[in-house]
C-alpha positions in Angstrom: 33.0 28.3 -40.5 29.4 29.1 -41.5 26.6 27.3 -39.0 22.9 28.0 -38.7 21.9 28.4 -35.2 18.5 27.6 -33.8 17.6 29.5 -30.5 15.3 27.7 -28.6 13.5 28.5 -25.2 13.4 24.5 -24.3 15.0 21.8 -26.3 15.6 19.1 -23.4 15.2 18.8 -19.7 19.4 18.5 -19.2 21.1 20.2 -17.0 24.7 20.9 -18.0 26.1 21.1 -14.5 26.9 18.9 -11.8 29.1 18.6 -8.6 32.8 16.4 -8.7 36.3 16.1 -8.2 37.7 17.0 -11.6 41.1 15.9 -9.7 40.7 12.5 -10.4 40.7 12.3 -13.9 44.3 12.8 -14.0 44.0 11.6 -18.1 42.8 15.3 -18.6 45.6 17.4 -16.8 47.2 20.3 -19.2 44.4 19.4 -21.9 42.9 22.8 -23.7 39.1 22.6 -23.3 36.6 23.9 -25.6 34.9 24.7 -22.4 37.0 24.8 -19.4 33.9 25.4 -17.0 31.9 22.2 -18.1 31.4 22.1 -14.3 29.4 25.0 -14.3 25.3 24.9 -14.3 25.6 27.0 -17.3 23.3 27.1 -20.5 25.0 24.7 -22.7 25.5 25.1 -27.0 24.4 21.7 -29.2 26.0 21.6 -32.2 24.7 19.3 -35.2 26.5 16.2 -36.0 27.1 17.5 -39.5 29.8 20.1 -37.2 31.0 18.1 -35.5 32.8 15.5 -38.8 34.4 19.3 -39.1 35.6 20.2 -36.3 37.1 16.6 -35.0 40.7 16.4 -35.0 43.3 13.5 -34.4 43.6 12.8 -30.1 42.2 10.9 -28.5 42.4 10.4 -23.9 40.9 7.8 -22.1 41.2 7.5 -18.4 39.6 4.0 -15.9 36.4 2.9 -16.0 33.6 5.3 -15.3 35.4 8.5 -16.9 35.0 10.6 -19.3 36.7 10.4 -22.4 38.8 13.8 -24.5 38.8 14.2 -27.9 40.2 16.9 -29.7 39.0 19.4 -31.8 39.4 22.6 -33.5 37.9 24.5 -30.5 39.8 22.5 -28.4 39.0 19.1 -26.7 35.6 18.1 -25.5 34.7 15.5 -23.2 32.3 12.8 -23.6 31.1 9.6 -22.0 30.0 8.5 -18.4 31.2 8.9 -14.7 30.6 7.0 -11.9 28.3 9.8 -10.3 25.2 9.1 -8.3 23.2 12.2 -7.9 20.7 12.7 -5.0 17.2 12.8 -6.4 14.7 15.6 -5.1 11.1 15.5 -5.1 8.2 16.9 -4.0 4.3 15.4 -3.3 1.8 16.9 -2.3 -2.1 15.3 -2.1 -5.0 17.6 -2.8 -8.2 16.2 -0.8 -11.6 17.2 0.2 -11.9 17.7 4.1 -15.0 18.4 4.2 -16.5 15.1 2.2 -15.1 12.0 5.1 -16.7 14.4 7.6 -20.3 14.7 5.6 -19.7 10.8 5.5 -19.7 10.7 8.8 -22.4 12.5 9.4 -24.1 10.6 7.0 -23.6 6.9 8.6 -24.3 8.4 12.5 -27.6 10.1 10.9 -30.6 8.0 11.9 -33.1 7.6 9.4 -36.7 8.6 10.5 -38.3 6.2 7.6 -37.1 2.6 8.3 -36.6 0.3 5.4 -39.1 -2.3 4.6 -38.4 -5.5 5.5 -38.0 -8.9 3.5 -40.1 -12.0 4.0 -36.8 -13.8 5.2 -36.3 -10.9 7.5 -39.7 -10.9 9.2 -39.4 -14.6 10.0 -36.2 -13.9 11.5 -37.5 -11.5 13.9 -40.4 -13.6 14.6 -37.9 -16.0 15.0 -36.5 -14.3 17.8 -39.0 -12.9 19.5 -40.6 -16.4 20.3 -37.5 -18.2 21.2 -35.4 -16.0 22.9 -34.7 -15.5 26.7 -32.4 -13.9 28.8 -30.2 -15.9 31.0 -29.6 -15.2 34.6 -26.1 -14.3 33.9 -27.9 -11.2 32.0 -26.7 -12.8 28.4 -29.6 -13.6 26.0 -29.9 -17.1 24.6 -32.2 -17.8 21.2 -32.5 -20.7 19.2 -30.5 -21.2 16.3 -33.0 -20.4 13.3 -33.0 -22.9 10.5 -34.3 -23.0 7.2 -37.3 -25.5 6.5 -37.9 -27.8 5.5 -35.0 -29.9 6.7 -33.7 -32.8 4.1 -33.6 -36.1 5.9 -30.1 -36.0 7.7 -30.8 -39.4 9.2 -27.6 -40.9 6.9 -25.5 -38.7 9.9 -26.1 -41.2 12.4 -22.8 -43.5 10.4 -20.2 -40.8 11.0 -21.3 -39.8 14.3 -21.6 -43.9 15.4 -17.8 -44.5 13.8 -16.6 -41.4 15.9 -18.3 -42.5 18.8 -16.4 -45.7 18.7 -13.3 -43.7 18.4 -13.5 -41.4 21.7 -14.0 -45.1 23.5 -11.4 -46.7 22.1 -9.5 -43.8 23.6 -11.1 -44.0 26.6 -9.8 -47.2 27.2 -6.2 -46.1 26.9 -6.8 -43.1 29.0 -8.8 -42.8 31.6 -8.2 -39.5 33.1 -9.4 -38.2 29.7 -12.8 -40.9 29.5 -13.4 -38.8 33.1 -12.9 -35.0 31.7 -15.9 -36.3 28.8 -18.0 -38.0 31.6 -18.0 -34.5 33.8 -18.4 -32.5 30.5 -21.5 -34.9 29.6 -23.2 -34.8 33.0 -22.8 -31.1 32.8 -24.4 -30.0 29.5 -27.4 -32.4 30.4 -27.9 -30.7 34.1 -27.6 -27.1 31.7 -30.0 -28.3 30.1 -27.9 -28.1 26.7 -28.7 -31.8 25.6 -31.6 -34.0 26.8 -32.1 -38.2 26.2 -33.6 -38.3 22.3 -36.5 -40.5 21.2 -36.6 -43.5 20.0 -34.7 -43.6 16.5 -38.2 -46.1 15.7 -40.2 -42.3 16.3 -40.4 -40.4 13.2 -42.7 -37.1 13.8 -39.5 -35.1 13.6 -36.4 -35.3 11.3 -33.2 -36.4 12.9 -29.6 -34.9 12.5 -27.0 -37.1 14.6 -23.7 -34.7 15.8 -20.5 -36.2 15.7 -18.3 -34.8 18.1 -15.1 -35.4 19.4 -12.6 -34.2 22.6 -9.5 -32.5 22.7 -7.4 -31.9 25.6 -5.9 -28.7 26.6 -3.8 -29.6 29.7 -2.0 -25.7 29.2 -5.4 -24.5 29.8 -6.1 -23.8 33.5 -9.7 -23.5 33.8 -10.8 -25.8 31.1 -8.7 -29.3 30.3 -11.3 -30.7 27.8 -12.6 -28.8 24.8 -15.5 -30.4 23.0 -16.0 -29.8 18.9 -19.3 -30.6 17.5 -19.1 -31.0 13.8 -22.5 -29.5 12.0 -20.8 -29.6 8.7 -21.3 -33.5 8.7 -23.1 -34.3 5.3 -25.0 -36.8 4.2 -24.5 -38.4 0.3 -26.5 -35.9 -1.0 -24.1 -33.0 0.3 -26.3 -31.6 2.8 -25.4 -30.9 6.6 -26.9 -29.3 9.9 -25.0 -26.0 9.3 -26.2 -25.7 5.2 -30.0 -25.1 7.3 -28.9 -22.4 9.6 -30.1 -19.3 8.3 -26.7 -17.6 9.1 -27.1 -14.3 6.9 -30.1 -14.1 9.3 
């Protein structure tokens, strides 16, 4: 027989050799193979298919599941088909990086700039801000007012949400009096701190008004503080706006 070969120096990343227990296909004991060391890493021979309707002959051996299968041919019987091998994959990583450019930006963030950066209009106020309302308390802790951006919208329509809620702490006062005497003794305190004073009368409207709701909760797991009060500044009025939309919080 007459065949053209083709030699190659890559024609697919196969490797013709692997490791198993030829043992166990007991299907293939005494068979003639065309190559008896098809366990060997070896370079391997391809032939065309239009060889291989020549060289075919009658046989035919099949073993279980997962095994190869014989057929047999004029150069003796070749096996084909799958086994119930799982091979251990190898690889390798490695990561290429420049050491030198997280320490420059390091450098770079620690570096103080001789040239400070202009500030914005809404950044001047809020350091004047600052400097004429802040103080420093005698616990060593600083204390400024809360800046807020102006004008303020008419927040008067808050005085309904904070009157409702109002009417709910009592009604649980009424059912509880140790907790009506934890929101006396917290009361009494933030006015002797100085933290709330007795507003004006409602009638008195040189300054806009914003009404707080606020409500208690009890923490009887907390040792040093039973009552915790939550003010709600995100009140709104029908208009959408609330004490907390004012504050100047990117200030």
């Amino acid at each position: 027989m007459i065949v053209l070969a083709v030699i190659l120096p890559r024609l697919t990343l196969y490797s013709g050799g692997f490791c198993t227990n030829r043992r166990a296909w007991a299907h293939l004991d005494g068979l003639e193979l065309a190559d008896p060391e098809f366990l060997a890493a070896d370079p391997v021979d391809l032939l065309g298919a239009d060889v291989c309707t020549d060289i075919l002959q009658q046989g035919l051996r099949r073993g279980g599941p997962q095994e190869p299968v014989a057929q047999q041919t004029k150069l003796g019987w070749i096996l084909s088909g799958t086994i119930n091998l799982t091979s251990e994959a190898r690889s390798i990583r490695t990561h290429h990086g420049d050491v030198d450019l997280p320490e420059q930006r390091f450098w770079r963030q620690e570096e103080v700039s001789l040239t400070a950066a202009p500030l914005s209009a809404d950044e001047r106020e809020a350091e004047d801000h600052f400097a004429r309302t802040h103080y420093r308390h005698d616990d060593g802790r600083y204390v400024v007012r809360l800046p807020l951006k102006t004008p303020l919208p008419d927040l008067t329509a808050t005085r309904r949400s904070a009157a409702r809620l109002l009417e709910q702490m009592e009604r649980r006062f009424a059912g509880d009096a140790h907790f009506c005497k934890l929101y006396c003794d917290f009361m009494r305190e933030y006015e002797v701190l100085g933290h709330m004073s007795p507003a004006p009368s409602l009638l008195a409207a040189a300054n806009p008004k914003c009404f707080l709701p606020y409500h208690g909760v009890r923490r009887e797991a907390n040792f040093s503080t039973k009552l915790r009060v939550v003010f709600n500044g995100s009140s709104s009025v029908p208009s959408g706006e609330s004490l907390n939309k004012r504050v100047r919080i990117e200030s």
